[in-house]
C-alpha positions as CSV (number, residue, x, y, z in Angstrom):
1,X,104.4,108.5,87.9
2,X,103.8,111.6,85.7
3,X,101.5,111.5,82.8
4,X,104.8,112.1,80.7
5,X,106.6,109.4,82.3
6,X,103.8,107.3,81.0
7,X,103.6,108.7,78.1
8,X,107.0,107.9,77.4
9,X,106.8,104.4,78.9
10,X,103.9,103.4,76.7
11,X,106.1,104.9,73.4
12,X,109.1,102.8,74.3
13,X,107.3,99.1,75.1
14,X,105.4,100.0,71.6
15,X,108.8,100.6,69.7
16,X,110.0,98.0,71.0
17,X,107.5,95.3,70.7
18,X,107.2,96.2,67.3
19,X,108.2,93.9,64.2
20,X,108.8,94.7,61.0
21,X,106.5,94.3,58.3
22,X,105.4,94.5,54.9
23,X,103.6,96.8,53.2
24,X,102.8,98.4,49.7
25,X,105.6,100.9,48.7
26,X,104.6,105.0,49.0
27,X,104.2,106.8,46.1
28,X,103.2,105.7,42.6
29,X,105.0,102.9,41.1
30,X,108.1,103.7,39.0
31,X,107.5,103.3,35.2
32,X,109.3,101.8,32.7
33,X,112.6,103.4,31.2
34,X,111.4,105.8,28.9
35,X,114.7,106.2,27.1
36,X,114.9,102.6,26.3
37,X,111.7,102.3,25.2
38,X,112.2,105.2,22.8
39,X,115.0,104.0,21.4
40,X,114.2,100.7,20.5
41,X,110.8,102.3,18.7
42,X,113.1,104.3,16.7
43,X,115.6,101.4,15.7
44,X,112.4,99.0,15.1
45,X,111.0,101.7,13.1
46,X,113.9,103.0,10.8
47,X,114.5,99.2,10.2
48,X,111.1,98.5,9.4
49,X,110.4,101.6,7.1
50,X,114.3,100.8,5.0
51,X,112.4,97.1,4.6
52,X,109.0,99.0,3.5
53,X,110.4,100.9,1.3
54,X,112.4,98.4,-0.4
55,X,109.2,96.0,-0.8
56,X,107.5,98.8,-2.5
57,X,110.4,100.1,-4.9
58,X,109.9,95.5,-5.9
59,X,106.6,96.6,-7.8
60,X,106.7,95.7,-11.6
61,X,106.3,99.4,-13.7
62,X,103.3,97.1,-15.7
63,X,100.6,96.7,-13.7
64,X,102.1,97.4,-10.1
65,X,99.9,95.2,-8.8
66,X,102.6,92.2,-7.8
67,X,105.7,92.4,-5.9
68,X,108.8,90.0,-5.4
69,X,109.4,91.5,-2.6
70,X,105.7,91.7,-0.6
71,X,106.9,89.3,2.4
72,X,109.1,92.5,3.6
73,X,105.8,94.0,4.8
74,X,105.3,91.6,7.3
75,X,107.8,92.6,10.4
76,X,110.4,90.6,11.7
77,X,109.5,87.3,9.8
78,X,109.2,88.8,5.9
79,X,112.9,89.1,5.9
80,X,113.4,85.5,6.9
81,X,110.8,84.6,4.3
82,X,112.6,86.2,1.6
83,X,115.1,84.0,1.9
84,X,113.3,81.1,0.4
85,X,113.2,82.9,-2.5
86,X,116.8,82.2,-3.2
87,X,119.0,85.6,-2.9
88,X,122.3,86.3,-3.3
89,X,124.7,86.3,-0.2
90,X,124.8,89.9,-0.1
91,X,120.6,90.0,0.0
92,X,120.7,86.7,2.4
93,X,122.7,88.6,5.0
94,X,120.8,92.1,4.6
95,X,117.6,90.1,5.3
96,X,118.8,88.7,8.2
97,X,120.8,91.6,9.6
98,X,117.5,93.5,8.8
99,X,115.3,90.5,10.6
100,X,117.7,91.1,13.6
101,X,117.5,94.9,14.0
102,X,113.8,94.9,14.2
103,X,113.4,92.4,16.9
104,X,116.0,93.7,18.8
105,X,114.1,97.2,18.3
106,X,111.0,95.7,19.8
107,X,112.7,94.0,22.4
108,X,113.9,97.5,23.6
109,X,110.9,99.0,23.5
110,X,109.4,96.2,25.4
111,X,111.7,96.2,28.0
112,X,111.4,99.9,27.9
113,X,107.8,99.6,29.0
114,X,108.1,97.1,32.1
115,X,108.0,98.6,35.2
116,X,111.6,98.5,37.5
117,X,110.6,98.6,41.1
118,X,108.5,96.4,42.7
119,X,105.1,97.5,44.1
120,X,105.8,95.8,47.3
121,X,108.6,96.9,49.4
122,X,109.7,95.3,52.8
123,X,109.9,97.8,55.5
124,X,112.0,97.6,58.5
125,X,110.6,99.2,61.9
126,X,113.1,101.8,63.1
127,X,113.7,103.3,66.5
128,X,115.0,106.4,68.0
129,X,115.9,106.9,71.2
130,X,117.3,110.7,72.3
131,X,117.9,112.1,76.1
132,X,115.6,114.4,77.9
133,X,117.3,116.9,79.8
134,X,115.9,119.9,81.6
135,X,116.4,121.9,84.9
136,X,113.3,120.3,86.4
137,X,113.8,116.4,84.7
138,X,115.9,114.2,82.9
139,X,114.7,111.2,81.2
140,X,114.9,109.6,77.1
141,X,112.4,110.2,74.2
142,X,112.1,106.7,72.5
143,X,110.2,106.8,69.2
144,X,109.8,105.0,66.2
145,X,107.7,104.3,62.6
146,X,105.7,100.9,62.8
């Protein structure tokens, strides 16, 4: 038996003794979804800045030292706490619709950051197996990734 013959004898019993196993995924891991999260920092913050700037326009002329309307500082909750403060429907429902648009901006943006693929992968072992043929020898090239 040539040396090529052996050569290829070793290369098929190790392709096909081989099993398939797992290993960490090539390359960097993918990032988040950097469209997502852009948007839902955009609608969190043009939500949050309308509420800001309605909080500070509630300062009294006086003394501007006191505002009805201070709770709409706080994200996502001061516009649920204004509503203890009695408003009418039309304020009731702008708080909450206001309350809404903020966490659902943040959730974007959060979802926006988590990473989509996994950073393990399962890998199947793969074979090839292609003819030889020459004027001096015929024979089959078996290869494969482990």
């Amino acid at each position: 038996m040539s040396s090529i013959e052996k050569l290829l004898a070793a290369a098929a019993i190790a392709a096909l003794s081989s099993r398939a196993s797992v290993a960490r995924a090539d390359g960097p891991e993918r990032a988040g979804r950097p469209p997502l999260a852009a948007a839902g920092a955009t609608i969190f913050s043009l939500a949050y800045i309308a509420s800001a700037v309605y909080a500070a326009d509630g300062y009294s002329a006086v003394d501007a030292t006191e505002s009805d309307r201070a709770r709409l500082f706080i994200p996502w909750g001061g516009p649920i706490a204004m509503l203890w403060k009695h408003p009418t429907a039309i304020e009731a429902g702008m708080y909450i619709a206001d309350s809404v648009v903020q966490l659902g901006g943040a959730a974007m943006f959060v979802a926006g950051l988590i990473p989509t693929s996994d950073a393990w992968k399962y890998e199947r072992s793969s074979i090839v197996v292609a003819p030889i043929v020459s004027p001096h020898t015929a024979g089959a090239f078996v290869g494969g990734t482990f």
